[in-house]
Each structure stands twice: as C-alpha cells, then as structure tokens.
ROZASE-559749 format. One line per 8 residues: their letters; for each residue x, y, z of C-alpha. Coordinates in Angstrom, 1 decimal. Example, Ala and Ser with C-alpha at 12.3 -4.5 7.8 and 13.67 -1.06 7.14 Angstrom:
2
AS	12.3:-4.5:7.8 ~ 13.7:-1.1:7.1 .
! end
This chain:
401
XXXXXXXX	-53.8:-32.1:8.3 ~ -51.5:-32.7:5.3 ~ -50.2:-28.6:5.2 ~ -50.3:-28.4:8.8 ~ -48.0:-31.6:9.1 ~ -45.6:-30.6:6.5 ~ -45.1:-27.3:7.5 ~ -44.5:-28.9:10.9 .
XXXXXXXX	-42.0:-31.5:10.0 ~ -39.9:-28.8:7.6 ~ -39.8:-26.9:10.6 ~ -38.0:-29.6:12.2 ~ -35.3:-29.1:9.6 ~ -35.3:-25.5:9.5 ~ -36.6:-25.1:6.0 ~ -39.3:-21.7:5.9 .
XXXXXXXX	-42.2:-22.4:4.4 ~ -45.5:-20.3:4.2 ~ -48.9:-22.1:4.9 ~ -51.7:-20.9:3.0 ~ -55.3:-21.6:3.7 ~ -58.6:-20.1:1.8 ~ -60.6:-20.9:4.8 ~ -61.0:-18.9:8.1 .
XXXXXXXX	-59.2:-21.2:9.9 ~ -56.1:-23.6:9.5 ~ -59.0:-26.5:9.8 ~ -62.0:-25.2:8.3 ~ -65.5:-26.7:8.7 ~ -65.8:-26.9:5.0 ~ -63.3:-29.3:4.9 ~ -62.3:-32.7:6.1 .
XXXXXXXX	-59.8:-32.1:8.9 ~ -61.9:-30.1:11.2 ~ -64.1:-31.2:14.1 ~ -63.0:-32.6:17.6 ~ -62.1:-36.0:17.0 ~ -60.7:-38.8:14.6 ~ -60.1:-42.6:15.5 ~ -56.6:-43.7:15.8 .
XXXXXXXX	-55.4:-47.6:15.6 ~ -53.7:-50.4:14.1 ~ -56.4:-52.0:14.0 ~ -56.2:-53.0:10.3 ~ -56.7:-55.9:7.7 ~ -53.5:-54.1:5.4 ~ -50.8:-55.0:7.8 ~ -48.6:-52.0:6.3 .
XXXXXXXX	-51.0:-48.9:7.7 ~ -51.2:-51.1:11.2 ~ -47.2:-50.8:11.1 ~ -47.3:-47.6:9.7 ~ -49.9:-46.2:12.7 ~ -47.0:-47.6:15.1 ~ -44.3:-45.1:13.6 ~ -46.9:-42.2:13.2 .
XXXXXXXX	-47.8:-42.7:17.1 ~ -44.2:-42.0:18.2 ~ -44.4:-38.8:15.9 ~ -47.6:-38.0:17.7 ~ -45.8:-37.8:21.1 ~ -43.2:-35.2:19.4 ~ -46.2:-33.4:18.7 ~ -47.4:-33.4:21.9 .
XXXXXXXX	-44.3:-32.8:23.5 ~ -43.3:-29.6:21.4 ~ -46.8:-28.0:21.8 ~ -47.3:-29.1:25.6 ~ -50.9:-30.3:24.4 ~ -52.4:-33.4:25.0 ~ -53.8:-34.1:21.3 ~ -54.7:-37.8:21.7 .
XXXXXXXX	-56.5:-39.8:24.3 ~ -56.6:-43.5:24.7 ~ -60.3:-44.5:25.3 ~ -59.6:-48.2:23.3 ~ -61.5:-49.2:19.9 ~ -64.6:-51.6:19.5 ~ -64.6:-53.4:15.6 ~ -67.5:-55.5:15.5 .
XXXXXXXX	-70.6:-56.9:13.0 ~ -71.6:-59.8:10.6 ~ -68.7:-60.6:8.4 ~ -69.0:-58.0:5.4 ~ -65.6:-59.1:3.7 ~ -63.1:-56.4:3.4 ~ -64.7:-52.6:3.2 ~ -62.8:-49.4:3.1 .
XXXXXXXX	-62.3:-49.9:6.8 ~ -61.1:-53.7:6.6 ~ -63.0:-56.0:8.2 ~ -63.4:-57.6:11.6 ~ -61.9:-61.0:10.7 ~ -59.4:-59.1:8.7 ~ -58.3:-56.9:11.8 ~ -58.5:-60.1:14.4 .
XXXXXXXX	-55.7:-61.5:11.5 ~ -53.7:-58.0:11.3 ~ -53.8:-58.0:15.2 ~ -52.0:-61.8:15.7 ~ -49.8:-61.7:13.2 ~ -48.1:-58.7:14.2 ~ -48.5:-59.9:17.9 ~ -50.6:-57.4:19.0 .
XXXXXXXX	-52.7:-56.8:22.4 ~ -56.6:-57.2:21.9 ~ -59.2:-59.5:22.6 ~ -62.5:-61.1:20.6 ~ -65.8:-61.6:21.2 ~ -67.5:-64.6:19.5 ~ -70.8:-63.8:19.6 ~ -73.0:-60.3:19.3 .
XXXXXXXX	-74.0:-61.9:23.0 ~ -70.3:-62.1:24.2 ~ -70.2:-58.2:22.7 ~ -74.0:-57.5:24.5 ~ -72.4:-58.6:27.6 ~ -68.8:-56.4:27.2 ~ -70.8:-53.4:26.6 ~ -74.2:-53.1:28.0 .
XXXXXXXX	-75.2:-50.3:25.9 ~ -74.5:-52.1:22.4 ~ -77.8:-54.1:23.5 ~ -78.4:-54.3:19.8 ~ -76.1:-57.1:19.8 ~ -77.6:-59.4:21.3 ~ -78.7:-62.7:19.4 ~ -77.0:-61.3:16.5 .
XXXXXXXX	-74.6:-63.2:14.5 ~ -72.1:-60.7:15.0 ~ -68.1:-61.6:16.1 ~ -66.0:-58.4:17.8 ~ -61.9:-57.4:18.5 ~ -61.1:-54.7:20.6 ~ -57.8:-53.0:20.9 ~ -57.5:-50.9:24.2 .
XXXXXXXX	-54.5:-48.9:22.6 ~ -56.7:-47.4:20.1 ~ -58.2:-43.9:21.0 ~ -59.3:-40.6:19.6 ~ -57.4:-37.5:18.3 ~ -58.5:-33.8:18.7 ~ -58.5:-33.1:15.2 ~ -58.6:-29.7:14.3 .
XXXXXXXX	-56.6:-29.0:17.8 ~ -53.8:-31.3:16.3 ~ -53.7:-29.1:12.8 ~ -53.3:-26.0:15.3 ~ -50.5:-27.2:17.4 ~ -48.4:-28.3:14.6 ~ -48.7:-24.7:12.9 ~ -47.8:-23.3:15.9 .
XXXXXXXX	-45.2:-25.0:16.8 ~ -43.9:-24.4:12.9 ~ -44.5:-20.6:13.0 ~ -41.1:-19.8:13.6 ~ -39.6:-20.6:10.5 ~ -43.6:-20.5:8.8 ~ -45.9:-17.7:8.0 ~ -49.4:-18.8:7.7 .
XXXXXXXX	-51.9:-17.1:6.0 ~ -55.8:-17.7:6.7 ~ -58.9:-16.4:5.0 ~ -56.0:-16.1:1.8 ~ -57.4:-17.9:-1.4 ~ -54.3:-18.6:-4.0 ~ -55.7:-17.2:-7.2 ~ -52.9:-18.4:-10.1 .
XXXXXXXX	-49.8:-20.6:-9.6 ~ -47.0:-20.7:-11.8 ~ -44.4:-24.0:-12.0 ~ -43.1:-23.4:-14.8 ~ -41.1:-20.3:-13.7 ~ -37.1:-20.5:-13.5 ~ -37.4:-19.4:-10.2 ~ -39.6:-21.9:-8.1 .
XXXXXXXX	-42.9:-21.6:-8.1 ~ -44.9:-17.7:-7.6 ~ -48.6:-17.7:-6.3 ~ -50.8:-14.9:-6.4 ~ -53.7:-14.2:-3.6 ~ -56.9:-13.1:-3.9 ~ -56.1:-9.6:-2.4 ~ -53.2:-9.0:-4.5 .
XXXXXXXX	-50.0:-10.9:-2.4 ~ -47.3:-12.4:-4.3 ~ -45.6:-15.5:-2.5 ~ -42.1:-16.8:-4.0 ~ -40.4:-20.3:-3.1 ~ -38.5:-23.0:-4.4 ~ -41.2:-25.5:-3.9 ~ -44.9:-26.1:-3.5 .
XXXXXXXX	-46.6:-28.5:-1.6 ~ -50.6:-29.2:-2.5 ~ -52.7:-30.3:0.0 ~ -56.3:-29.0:-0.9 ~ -58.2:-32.6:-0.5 ~ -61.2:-31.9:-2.8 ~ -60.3:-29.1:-4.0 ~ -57.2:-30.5:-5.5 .
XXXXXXXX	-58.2:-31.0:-8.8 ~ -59.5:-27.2:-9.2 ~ -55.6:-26.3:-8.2 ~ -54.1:-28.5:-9.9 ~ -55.9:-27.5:-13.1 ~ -55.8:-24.0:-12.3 ~ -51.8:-24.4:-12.7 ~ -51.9:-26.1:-16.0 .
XXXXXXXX	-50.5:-29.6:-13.8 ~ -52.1:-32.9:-14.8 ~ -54.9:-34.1:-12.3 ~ -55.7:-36.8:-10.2 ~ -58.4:-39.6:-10.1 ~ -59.8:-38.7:-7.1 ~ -63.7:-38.9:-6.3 ~ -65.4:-36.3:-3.2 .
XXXXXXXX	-67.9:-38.7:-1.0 ~ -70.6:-36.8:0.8 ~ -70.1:-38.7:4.0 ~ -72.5:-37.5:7.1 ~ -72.4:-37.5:11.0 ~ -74.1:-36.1:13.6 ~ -74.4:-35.4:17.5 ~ -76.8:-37.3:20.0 .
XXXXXXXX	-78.1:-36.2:23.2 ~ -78.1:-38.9:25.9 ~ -77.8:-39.4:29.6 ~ -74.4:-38.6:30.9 ~ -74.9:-42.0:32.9 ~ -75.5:-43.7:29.7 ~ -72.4:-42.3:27.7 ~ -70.2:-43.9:30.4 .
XXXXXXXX	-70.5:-47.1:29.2 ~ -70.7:-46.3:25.6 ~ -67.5:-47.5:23.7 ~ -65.6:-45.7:20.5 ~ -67.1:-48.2:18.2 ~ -67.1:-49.2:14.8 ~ -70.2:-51.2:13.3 ~ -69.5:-53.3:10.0 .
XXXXXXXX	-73.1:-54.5:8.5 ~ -74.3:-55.2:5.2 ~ -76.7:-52.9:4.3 ~ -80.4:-53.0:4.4 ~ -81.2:-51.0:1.7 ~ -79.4:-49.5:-1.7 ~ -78.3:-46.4:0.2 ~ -77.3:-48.0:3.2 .
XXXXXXXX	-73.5:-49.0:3.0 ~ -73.9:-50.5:6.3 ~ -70.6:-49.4:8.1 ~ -71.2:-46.8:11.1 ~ -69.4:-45.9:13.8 ~ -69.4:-43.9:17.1 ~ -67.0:-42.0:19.7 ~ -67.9:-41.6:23.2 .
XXXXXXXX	-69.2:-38.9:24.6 ~ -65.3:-37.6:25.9 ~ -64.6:-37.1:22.0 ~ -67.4:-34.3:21.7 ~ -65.7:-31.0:23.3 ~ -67.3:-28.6:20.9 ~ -70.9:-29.2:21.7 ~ -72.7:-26.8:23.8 .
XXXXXXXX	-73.4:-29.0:27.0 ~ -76.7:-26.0:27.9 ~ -79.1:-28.8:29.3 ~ -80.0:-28.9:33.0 ~ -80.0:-31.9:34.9 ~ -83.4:-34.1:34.1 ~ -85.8:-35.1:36.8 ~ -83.5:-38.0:38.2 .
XXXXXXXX	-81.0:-35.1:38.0 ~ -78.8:-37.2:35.6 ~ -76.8:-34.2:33.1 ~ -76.9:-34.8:29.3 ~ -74.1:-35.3:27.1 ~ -73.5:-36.1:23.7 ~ -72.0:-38.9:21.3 ~ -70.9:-38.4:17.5 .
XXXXXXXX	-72.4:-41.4:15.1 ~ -71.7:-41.2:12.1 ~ -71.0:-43.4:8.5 ~ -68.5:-44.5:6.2 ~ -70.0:-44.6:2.8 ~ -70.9:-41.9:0.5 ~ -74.2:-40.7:1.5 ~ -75.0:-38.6:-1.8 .
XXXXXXXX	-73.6:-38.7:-5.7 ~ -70.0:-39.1:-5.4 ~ -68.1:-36.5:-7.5 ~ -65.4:-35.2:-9.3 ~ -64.4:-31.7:-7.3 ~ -66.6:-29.4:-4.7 ~ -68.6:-27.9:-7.5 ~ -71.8:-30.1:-6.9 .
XXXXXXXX	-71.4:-31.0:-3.3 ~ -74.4:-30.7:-1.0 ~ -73.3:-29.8:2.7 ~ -76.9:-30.3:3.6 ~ -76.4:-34.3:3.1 ~ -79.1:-36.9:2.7 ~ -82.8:-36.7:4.9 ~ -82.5:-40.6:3.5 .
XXXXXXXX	-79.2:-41.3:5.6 ~ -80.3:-39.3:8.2 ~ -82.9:-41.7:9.0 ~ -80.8:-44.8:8.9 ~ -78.3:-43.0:11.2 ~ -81.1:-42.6:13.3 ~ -82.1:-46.3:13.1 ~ -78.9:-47.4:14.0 .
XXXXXXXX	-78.9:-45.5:17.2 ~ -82.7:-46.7:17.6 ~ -81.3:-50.1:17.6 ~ -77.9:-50.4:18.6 ~ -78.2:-47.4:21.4 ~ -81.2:-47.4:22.4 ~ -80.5:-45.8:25.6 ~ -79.4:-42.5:23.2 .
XXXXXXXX	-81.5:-39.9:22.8 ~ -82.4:-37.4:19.8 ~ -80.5:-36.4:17.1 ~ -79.6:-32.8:18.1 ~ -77.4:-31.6:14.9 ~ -75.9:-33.1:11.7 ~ -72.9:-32.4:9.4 ~ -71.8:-33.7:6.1 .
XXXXXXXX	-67.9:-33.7:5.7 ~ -66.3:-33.9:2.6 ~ -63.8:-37.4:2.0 ~ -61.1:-37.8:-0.8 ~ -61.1:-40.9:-2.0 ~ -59.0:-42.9:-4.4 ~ -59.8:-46.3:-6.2 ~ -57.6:-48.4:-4.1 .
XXXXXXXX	-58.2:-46.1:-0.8 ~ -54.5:-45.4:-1.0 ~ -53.4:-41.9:-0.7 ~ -51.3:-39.8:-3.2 ~ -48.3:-38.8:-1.7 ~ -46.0:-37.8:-4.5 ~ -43.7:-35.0:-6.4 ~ -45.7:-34.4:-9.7 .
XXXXXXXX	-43.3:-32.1:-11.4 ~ -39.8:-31.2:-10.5 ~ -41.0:-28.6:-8.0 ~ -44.4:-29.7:-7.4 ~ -45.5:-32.2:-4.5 ~ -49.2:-33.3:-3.7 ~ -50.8:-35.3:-0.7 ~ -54.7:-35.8:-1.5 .
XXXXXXXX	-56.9:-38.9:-1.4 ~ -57.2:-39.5:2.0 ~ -59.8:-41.7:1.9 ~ -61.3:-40.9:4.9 ~ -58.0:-42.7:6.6 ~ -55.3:-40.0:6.8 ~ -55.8:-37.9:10.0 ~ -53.8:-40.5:12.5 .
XXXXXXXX	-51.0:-40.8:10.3 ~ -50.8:-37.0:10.0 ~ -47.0:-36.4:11.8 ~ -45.4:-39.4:9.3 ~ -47.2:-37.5:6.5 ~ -45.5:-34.3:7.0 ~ -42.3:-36.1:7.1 ~ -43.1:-37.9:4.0 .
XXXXXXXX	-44.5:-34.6:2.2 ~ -41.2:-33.0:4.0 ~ -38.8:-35.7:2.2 ~ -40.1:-34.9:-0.8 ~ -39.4:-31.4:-1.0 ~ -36.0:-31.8:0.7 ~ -34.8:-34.9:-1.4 ~ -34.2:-36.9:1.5 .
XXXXXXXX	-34.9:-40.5:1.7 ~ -38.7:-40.4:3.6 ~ -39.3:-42.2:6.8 ~ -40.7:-44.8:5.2 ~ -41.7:-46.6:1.8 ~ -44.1:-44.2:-0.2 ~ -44.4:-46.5:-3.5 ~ -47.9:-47.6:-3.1 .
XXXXXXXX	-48.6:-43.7:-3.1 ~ -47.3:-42.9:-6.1 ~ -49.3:-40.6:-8.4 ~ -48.8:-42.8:-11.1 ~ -50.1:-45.9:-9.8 ~ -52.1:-48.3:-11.7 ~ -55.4:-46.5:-9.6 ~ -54.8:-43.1:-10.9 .
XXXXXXXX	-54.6:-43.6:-14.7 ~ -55.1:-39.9:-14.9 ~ -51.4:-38.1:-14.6 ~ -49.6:-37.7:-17.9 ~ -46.3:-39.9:-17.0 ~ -44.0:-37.2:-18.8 ~ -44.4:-34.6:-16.2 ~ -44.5:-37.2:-12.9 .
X	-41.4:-37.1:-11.6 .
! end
C-alpha cells in the first residue's frame, strides 16, 4: 500500500518514479497488503488516527475518481465485547469517547442483549456483559484492488517492475541512490523510498542503513461457508474479549460476506435451495513467535488458533458453517503501534510498521512519503512517526535526518 501510494501521490506532482516489487504482483499474497478487503473507520480511542481517517477518506475519493473504480464500500462497523482496556485496536469505551468528542454519528448498545437484538446473528451476545458502538460510516476497502488502481493511475510518469528483486542498493553514491536487480538491471534516481513491511530490515541492512525496531506477527484469518440468507444479516464486526487461554489474545473480527470477492462461490443451492456464501474471521494478535524479519515465519500459522477461530464462530455465529480455507498474513508492528514514516538519510525515506493499521490511511501516506522526498511541508503532522522516536531505540541518530 505504502509504494503504491507514494508513487501515486508523486505522480500527482509530476515527479517519475519507478516502483519495484520482488513479488508477482504489486500486492503479493506473501505480504500484508493483498486480499479483498481491509476495515476503514474513525472509530478510534487515539483521537489523532480518527481525525486522520477523515483527511485520508477525501484522498480515497481522488482515488476513486482518477481510476473510475469504486475501491471502498460503506457497509458500517460493529465494536463490541467486555471492557478489555485499550488493545492494539482501542477499546470499545475508548472509541464510544473518540466518537463524542469529536461529535461523531454512532450509536451504543448497553448490553450484549441490546447487541443480540441489533444483530440477530451475533446470538453469542446474548446475556453477556458485553457494551457495543457502531459507526454506519465505517466500511471495507478492496485492498489489493486499491494498490492496483493507484499504480495505474501513476504509470504515466512511473515504471513498475513486478517479479524484480533489488539485489544491492547504494546511498552513499554522489549521484542518488543506484539499485541493482536480480536479472542484472541497473535503476538510477535521486531518491529512494522503502516500503518492504517485514522485509525492511533485510533492505535496510542490505544497504549498510541503520535498522528499525520492528517485530513480524504471524496473524491468521480464514473464510467460512454459510447460508447466503444468513450472511445478510451478519455485520463487519469487531469482537474485543479477554482471552481464554495463553494463546488466545481475545480480539477477533469479521467482514460480511460482500467483502469476500475472491472466493470461488462453486456450491449449488442446498435443499431449501438457499446459495452459500462466505465471511472472513479472522484475529488480531500474533498467532505464532513474533520475530525479527521473514526468515522464521510460518505461512502455515497455528492448528492452536485455528481452533479458537473456529470457537468463536461456534459461538458467536453459530448459524456459520465450516471453515473452508485459512491464511496467515504477515503484520509490522512497532512498540507503540505507531508507524515509521521518516527520511533516514539524506536521500533515504522509509514507511514500515504498520501495525496491522495502515491500509485506510494509504492515499495520506503517499502524500506524507511524497513530502518527504519532495521537501514539502506534508499534509499533516508526521512527528509521532519519526524513526527516532523513543519506541525505536534502534536507528543511530547521526545518520537520521
């Protein structure tokens, strides 16, 4: 999302660029911005990314606009559980806060009965000491659609290269900066922009450039099959819990059944001739060993997980059927769940630590990424993403710029 937006937004200023991806497409599976959906909102307990969703929603229709696509659909947001205290996510006090203070449409449920009643297939709710806010702005993006349309509509003033794996890159040259592919190519430019999520640190240490503290979650999701009559009334919702057990860490979430394009739909109608259609559940906690880099990652996920994925559809969706396929995506994560959006060296800039937070925000990213290579002043404050933050002890402050 972070290339695809930058390149994007210097196209905007007429600055060439050339987008480079290792993998065989602009959002490959391997990585984190691929798939058919992403939650948008401002829905937030941090007031500053609920404000900042506002400006990166007007950038959104741009987008849209420019590549004649309709990226993002408004299906509204369900937050709701027991009162966890702030998570990665925020919390659904926190957001109920966020969402009066800044005077901002939604509406709360009291009681997991209240929520029961709102949405007759969370039946898991009921008699459950569980309080909800729902914000019927909030809605789902096409994900690696949205990393597609902004390279397209950069390509006039970018070349992008798939299936190309830089090999060296040089900063230090009196020239810009000179990659080198795999298969030999030689690209020249003033400035670099790295955007590699977990493989950041393997680039940025391949370039003799100080790295990051950043750790790579293993975070899993998966695809149910269920009733096309039953996905109707299933919300885009997000479940905080505490968890039942030390690998449970209890927040979970799912997108209806019109945020799950890509899955082969090769069922015939059942006996009450009622077609099947499927949902995407999924968590937001590491599922395996968190680590430093892609080295040790296991795409295979946890069996363990698995089964508590399964439990919470057992229990809050029961209606849902079987699992029918599972992923595990790797997430960027920082300390403070902040990302890095920051020049390292003179010619150097880096986005990475997304924290499993970034894709909504993706056109404001490119124009702060954009900023940054241009000198301009960026759309909006970037401090709290510095690279040399009290969060990322890891950058040697003589070379941060």
């Amino acid at each position: 999302l972070a290339g695809t937006a930058t390149a994007y937004a210097l196209s905007e200023k007429n600055v060439k660029s050339i987008l480079v991806e290792r993998g065989t497409s602009l959002a490959p599976p391997t990585a984190s911005s691929n798939g058919d959906s992403r939650m948008y909102r401002k829905m937030y307990s941090d007031e500053f990314f609920s404000k900042m969703q506002a400006t990166a929603l007007k950038r959104w229709k741009d987008v849209e606009k420019k590549s004649g696509e309709t990226l993002l659909e408004k299906n509204g947001l369900l937050f709701y559980g027991e009162d966890t205290g702030e998570t990665v996510e925020g919390s659904v006090l926190g957001a109920k806060k966020t969402m009066e203070n800044l005077n901002l449409d939604h509406t709360f449920y009291e009681s997991g009965d209240d929520i029961a009643k709102a949405y007759p297939a969370l039946k898991g709710c009921q008699g459950m000491p569980y309080s909800g806010v729902y914000e019927a702005d909030a809605g789902h993006i096409k994900a690696s659609k949205a990393c597609e349309a902004m390279a397209k509509i950069a390509s006039e003033v970018c070349d992008v290269h798939v299936n190309t794996k830089i090999v060296s890159l040089d900063t230090t040259s009196n020239n810009g900066v000179v990659a080198t592919t795999e298969d030999g190519l030689t690209l020249k430019a003033d400035n670099v922009v790295i955007a590699a999520g977990p493989w950041t640190n393997s680039v940025l240490e391949s370039a003799n450039l100080p790295t990051i503290n950043l750790e790579v979650w293993e975070v899993q999701w998966a695809h149910y099959r269920v009733k096309a009559s039953v996905a109707s009334s299933i919300p885009q919702a997000f479940h905080f819990r505490k968890g039942q057990c030390k690998e449970d860490g209890g927040l979970y979430y799912v997108f209806p059944a019109t945020a799950t394009e890509s899955v082969p739909n090769n069922d015939n109608n059942n006996d009450d001739g009622d077609e099947y259609t499927y949902v995407k559940v999924g968590v937001d906690f590491p599922t395996g060993g968190d680590t430093k880099g892609m080295d040790a990652f296991d795409y295979n996920g946890s069996e363990k997980v698995l089964d508590l994925m399964d439990g919470w559809v057992k229990e809050h969706l029961p209606n849902v059927e079987e699992r029918v396929e599972q992923f595990t995506s790797p997430y960027t994560m920082t300390d403070d769940s902040y990302f890095v959006m920051d020049k390292i060296a003179k010619n150097v800039a880096v986005f990475s630590g997304g924290s499993g937070r970034a894709f909504k925000f993706a056109p404001l990213i490119g124009d702060c990424m954009a900023s940054l290579v241009t000198g301009e002043e960026p759309p909006i404050g970037i401090e709290r993403f510095s690279a040399s933050r009290e969060a990322l002890k890891c950058l040697d402050p003589a070379v941060v710029h």
